[in-house]
Backbone as a chain_set.jsonl record, in Angstrom:
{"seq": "XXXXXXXXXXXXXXXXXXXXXXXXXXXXXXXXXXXXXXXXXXXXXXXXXXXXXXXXXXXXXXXXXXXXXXXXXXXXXXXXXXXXXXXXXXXXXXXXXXXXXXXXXXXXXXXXXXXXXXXXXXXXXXXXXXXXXXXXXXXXXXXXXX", "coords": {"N": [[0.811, -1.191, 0.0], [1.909, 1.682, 1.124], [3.698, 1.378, -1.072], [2.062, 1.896, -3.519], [0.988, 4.195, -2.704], [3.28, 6.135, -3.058], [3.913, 6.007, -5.414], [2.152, 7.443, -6.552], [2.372, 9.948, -5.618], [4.566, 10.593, -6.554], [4.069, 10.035, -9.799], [2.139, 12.443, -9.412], [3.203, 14.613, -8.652], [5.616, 15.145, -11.075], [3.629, 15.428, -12.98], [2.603, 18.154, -12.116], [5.018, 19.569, -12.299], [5.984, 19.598, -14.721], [3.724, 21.175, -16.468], [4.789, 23.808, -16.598], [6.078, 26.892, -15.09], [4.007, 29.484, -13.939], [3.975, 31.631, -12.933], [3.199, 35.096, -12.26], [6.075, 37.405, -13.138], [6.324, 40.196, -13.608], [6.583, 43.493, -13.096], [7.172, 46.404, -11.181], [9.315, 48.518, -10.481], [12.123, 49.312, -10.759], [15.889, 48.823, -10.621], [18.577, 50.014, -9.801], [21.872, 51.016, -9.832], [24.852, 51.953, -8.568], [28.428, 52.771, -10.013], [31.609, 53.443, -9.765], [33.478, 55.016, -12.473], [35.728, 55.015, -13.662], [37.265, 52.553, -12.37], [35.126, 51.004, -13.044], [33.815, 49.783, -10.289], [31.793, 48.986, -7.813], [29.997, 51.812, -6.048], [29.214, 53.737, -3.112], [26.954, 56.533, -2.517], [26.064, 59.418, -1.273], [23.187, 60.88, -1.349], [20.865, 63.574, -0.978], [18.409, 63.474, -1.968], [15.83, 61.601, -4.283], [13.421, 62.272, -6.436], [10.678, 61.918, -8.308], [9.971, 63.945, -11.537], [6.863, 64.975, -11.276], [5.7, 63.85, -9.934], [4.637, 64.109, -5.832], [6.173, 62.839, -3.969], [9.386, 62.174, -1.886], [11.875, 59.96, -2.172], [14.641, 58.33, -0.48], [15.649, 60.104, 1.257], [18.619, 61.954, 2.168], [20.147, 59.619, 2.271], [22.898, 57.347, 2.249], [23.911, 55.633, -0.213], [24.429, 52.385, -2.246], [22.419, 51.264, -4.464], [19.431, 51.79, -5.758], [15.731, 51.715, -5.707], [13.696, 52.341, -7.881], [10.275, 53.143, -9.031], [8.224, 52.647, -11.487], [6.0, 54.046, -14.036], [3.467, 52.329, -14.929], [1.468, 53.547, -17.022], [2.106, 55.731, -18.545], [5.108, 56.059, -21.053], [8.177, 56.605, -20.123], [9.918, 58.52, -17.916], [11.323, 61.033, -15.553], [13.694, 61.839, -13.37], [15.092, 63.338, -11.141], [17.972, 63.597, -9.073], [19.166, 64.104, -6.232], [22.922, 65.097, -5.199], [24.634, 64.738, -2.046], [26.895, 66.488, -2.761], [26.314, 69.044, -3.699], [25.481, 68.249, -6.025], [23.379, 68.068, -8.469], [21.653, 65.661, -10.703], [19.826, 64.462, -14.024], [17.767, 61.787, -14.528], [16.908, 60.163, -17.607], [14.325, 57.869, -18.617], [13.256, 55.565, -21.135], [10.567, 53.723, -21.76], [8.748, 50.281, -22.731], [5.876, 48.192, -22.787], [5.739, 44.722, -23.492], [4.542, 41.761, -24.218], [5.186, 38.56, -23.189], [4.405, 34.949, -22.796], [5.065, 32.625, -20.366], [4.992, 30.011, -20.206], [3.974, 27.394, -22.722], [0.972, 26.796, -21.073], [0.149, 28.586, -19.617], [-1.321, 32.259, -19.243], [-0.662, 34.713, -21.484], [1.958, 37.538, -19.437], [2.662, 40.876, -19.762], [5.516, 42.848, -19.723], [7.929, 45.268, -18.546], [9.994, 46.936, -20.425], [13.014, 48.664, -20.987], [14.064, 51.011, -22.643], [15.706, 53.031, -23.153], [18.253, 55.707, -21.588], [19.14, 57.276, -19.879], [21.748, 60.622, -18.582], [22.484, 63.681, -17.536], [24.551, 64.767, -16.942], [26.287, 62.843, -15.984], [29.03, 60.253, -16.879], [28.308, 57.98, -17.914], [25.712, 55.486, -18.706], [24.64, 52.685, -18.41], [22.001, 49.997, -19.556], [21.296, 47.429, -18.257], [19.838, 45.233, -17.6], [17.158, 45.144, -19.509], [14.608, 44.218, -18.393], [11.665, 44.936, -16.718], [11.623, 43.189, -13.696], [10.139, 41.274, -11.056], [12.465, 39.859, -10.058], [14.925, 40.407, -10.627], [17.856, 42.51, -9.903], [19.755, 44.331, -11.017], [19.236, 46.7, -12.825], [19.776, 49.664, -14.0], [23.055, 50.733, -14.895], [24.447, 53.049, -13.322], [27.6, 55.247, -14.073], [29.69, 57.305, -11.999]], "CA": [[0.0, 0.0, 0.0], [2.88, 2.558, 1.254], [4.705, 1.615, -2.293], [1.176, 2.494, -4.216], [0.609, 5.897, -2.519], [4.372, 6.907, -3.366], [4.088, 6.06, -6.897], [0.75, 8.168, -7.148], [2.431, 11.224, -5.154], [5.628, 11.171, -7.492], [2.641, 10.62, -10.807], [1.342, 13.824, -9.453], [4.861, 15.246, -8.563], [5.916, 15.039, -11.797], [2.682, 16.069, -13.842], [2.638, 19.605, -11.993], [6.56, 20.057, -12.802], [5.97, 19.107, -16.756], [3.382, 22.228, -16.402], [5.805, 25.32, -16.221], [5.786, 28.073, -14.09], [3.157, 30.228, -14.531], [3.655, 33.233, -11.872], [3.777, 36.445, -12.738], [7.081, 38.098, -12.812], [6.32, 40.996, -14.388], [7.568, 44.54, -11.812], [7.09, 48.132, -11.843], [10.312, 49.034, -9.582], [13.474, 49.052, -11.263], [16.919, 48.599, -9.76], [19.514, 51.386, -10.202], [23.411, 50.65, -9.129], [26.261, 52.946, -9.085], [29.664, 52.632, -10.023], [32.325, 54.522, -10.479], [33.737, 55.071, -14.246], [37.343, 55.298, -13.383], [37.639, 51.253, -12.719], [33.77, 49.836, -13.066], [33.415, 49.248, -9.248], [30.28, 49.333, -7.19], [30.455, 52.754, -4.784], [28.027, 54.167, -2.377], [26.728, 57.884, -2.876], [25.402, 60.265, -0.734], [22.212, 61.147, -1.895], [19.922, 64.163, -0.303], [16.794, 63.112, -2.063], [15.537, 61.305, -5.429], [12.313, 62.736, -6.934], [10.385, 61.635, -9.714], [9.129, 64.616, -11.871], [5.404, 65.031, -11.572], [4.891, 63.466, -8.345], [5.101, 65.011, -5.097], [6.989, 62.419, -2.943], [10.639, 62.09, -2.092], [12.662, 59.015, -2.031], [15.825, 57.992, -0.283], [16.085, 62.056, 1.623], [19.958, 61.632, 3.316], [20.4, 58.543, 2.583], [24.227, 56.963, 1.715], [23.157, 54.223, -1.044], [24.719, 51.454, -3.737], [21.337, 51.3, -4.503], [18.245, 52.384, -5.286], [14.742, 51.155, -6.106], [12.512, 53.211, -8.613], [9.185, 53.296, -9.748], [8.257, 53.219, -12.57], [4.426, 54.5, -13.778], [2.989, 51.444, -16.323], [0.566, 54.457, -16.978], [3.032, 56.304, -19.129], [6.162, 55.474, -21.666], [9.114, 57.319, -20.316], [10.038, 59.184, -17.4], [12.401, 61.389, -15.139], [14.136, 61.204, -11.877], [15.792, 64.053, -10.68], [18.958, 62.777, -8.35], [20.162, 65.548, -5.628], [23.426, 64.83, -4.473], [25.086, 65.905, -1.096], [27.954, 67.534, -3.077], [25.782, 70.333, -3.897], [25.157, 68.191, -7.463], [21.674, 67.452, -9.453], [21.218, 65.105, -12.095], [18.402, 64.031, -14.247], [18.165, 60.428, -15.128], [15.588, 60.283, -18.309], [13.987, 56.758, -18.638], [12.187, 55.191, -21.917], [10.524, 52.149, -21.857], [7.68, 49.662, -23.178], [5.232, 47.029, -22.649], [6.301, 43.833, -24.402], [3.741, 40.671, -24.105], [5.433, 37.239, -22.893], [4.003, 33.821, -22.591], [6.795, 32.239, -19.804], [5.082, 28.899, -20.972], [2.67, 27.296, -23.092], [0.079, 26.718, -20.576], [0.416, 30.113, -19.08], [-1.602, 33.427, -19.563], [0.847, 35.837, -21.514], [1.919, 38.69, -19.152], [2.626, 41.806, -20.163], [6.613, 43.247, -19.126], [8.141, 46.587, -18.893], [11.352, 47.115, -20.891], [13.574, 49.77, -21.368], [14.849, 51.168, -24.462], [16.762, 54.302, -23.478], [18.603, 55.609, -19.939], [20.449, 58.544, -20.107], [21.738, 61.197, -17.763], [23.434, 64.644, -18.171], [26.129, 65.044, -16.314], [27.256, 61.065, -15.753], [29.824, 59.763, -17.726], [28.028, 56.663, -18.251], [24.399, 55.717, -18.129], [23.981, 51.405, -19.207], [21.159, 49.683, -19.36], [21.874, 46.0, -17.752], [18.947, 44.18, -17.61], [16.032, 45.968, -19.821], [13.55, 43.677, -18.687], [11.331, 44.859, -14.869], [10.571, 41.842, -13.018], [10.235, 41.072, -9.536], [13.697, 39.081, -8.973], [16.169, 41.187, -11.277], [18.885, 43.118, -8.92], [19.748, 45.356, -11.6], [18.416, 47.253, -14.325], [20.808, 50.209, -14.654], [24.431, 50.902, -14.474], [24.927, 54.72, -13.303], [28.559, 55.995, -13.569], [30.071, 58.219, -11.557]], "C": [[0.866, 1.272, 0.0], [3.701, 2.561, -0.742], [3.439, 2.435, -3.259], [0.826, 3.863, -4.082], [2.217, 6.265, -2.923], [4.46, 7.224, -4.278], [2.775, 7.106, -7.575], [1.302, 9.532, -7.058], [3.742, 11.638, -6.753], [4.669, 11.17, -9.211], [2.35, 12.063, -11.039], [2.362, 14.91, -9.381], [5.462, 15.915, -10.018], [4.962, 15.806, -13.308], [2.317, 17.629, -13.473], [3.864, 19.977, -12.512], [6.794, 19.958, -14.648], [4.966, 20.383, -16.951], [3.785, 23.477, -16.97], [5.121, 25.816, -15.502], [4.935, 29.143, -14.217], [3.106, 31.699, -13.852], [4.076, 33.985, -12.641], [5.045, 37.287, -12.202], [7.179, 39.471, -13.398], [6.575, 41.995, -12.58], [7.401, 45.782, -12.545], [8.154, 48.876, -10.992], [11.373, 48.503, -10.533], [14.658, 49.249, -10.076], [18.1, 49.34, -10.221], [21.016, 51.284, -9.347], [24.742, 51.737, -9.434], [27.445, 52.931, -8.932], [30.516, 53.734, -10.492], [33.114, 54.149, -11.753], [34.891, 54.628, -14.359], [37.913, 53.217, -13.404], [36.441, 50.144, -12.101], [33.58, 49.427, -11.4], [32.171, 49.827, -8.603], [31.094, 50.508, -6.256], [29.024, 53.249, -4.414], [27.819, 55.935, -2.499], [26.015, 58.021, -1.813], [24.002, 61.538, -0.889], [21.277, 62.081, -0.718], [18.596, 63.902, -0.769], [17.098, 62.524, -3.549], [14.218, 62.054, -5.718], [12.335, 62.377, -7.773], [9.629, 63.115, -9.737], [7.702, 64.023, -11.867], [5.054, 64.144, -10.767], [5.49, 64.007, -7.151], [6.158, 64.238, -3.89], [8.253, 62.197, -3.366], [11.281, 61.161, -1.408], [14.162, 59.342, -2.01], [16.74, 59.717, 0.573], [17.22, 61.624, 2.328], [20.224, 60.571, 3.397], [21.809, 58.048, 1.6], [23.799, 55.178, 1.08], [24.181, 53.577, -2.024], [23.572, 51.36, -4.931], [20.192, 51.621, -4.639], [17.043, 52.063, -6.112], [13.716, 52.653, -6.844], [11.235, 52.701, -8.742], [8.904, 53.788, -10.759], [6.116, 53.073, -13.279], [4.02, 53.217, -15.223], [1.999, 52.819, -17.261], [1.262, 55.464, -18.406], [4.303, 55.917, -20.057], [7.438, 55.814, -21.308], [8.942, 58.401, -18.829], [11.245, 59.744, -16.207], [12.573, 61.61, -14.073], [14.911, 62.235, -11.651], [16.518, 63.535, -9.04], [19.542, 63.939, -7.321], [21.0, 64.661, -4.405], [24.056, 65.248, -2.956], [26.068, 66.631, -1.109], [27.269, 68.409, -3.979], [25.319, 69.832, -5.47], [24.054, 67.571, -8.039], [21.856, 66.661, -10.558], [19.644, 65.15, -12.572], [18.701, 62.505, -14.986], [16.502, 60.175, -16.106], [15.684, 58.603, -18.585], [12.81, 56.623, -19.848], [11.796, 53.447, -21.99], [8.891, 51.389, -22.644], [7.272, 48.424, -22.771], [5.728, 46.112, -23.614], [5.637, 42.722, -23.281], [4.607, 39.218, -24.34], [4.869, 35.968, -22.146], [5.305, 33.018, -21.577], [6.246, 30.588, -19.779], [3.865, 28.356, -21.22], [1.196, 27.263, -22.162], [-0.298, 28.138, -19.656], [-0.16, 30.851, -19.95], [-0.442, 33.797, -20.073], [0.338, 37.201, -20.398], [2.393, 39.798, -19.967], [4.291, 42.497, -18.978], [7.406, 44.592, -19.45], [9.258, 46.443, -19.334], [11.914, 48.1, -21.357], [14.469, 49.553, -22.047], [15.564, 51.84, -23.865], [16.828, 54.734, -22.015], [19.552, 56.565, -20.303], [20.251, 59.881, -19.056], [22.725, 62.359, -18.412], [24.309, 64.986, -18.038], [26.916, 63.759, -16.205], [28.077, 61.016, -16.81], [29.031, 58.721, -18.503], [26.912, 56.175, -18.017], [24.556, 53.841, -18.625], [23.11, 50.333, -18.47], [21.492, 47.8, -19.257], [21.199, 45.017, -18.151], [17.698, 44.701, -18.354], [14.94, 45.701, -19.17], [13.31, 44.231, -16.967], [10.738, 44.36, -14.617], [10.852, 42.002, -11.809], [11.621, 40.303, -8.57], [15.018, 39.882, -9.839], [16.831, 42.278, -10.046], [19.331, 44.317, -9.52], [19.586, 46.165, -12.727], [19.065, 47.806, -15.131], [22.129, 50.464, -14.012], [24.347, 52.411, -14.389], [26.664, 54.888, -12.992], [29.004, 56.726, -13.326], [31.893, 58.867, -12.172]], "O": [[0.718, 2.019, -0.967], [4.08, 3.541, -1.384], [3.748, 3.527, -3.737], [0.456, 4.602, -4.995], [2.003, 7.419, -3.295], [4.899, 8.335, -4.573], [2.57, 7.397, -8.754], [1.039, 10.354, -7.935], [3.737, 12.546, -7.584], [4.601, 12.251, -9.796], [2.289, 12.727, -12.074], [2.293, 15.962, -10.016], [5.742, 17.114, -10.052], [5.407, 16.436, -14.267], [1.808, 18.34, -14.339], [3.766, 20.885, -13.339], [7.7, 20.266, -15.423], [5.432, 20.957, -17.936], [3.091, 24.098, -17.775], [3.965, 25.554, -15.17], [5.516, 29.973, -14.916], [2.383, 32.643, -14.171], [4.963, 33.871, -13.487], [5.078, 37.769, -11.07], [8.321, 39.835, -13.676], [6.687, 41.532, -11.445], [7.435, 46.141, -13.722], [7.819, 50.037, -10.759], [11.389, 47.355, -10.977], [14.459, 49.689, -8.943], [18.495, 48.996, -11.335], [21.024, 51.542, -8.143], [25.311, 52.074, -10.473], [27.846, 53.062, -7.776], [30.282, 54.633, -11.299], [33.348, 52.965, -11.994], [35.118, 53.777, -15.22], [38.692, 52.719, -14.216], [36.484, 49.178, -11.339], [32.965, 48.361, -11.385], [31.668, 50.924, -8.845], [32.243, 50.415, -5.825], [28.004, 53.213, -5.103], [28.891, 56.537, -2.573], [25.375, 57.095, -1.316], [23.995, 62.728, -0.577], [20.952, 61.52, 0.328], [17.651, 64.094, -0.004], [18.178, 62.736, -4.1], [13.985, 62.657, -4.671], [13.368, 62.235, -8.427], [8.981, 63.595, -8.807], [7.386, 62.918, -12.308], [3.959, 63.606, -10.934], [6.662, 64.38, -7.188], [6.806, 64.893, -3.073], [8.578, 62.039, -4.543], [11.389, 61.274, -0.187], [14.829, 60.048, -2.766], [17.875, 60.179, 0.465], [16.95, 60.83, 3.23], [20.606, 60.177, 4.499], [21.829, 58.311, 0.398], [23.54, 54.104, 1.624], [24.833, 54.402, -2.664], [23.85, 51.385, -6.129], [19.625, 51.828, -3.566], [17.251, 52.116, -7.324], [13.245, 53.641, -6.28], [11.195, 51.502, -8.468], [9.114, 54.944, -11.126], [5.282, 52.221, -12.973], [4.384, 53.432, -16.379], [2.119, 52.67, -18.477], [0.426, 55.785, -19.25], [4.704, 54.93, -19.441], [8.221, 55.377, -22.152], [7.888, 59.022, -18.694], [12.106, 58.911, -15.923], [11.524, 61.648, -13.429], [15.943, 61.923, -12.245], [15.837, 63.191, -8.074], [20.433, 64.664, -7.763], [20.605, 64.016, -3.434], [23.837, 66.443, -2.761], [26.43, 67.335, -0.165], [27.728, 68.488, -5.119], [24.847, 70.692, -6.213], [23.98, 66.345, -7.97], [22.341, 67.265, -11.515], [18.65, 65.58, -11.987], [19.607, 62.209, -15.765], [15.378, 60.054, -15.618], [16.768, 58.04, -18.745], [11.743, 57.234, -19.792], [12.452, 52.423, -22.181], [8.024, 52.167, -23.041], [8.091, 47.576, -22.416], [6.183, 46.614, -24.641], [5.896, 42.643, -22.08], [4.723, 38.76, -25.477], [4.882, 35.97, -20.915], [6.418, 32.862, -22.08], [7.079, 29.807, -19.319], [2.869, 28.513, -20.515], [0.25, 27.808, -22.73], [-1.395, 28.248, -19.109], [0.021, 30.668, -21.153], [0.644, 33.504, -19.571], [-0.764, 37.743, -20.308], [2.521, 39.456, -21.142], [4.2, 42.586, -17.754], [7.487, 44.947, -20.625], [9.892, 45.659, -18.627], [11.324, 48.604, -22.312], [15.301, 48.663, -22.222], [16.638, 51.239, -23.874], [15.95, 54.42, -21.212], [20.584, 56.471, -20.966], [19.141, 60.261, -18.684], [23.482, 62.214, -19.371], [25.014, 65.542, -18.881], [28.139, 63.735, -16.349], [27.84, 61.784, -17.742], [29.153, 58.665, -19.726], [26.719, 56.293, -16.807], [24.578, 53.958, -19.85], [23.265, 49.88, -17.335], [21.877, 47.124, -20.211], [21.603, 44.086, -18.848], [16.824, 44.703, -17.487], [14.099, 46.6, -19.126], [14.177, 44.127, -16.1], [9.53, 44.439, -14.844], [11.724, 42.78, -11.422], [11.844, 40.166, -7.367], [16.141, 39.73, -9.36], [16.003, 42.801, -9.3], [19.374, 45.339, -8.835], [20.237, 45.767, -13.693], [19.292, 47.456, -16.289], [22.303, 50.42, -12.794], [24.17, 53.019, -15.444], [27.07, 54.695, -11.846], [29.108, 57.482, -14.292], [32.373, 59.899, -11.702]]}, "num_chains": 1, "name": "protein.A"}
């Protein structure tokens, strides 16, 4: 009896895993990393605030980061991030991106994933775009160099 229920559980074991994965990984937070230019290494900045144009709250006020999590509006194609550092210096980091419809496997709804085309800043040396795609387990999106 014990051998008959094992062979049923691994049956059933086996027929969910032949499936695929069907969760949604799709993400509206991107992941923003900063290195310096000079020899590609991760460094931490001193950041007095982030702001997105055209909303009124302010992310990350005084905070010393590697790091930093955006939002990004599905609502819209494209938008900008004003960066104030605590050496008296402002950027703007302009962001373009698009919906793009993926099936992650046949039996699966297609979702719908944000990807960015274009990442550019005015004063950086170096703006690159890592990972285009914003999902829920990606670490980093863009490369900012300092």
């Amino acid at each position: 009896m014990k051998g008959l229920i094992l062979i049923g559980l691994t049956v059933l074991c086996v027929a969910c895993f032949e499936q695929g994965d069907c969760s949604d990984v799709s993400g509206n937070v991107m992941q923003v990393n900063f290195f310096r230019f000079s020899d590609k290494r991760a460094i931490g900045r001193e950041l007095d605030s982030v702001k997105l144009i055209g909303w009124d709250s302010v992310m990350y006020a005084g905070d010393s980061v590697s790091t930093i999590s955006l939002p990004v509006n599905p609502a819209v194609d494209e938008l900008r991030y004003v960066l104030y550092y605590k050496e008296a210096q402002i950027d703007t980091l302009h962001i373009k991106y698009q919906f793009q419809t993926f099936a992650l496997a046949p039996e699966c709804e297609a979702i719908d994933v944000i990807v960015l085309h274009l990442a550019s800043a005015k004063k950086l040396p170096d703006v690159v775009i890592s990972q285009p795609k914003i999902t829920n387990s990606v670490v980093e999106n863009i490369k900012l160099y300092f």
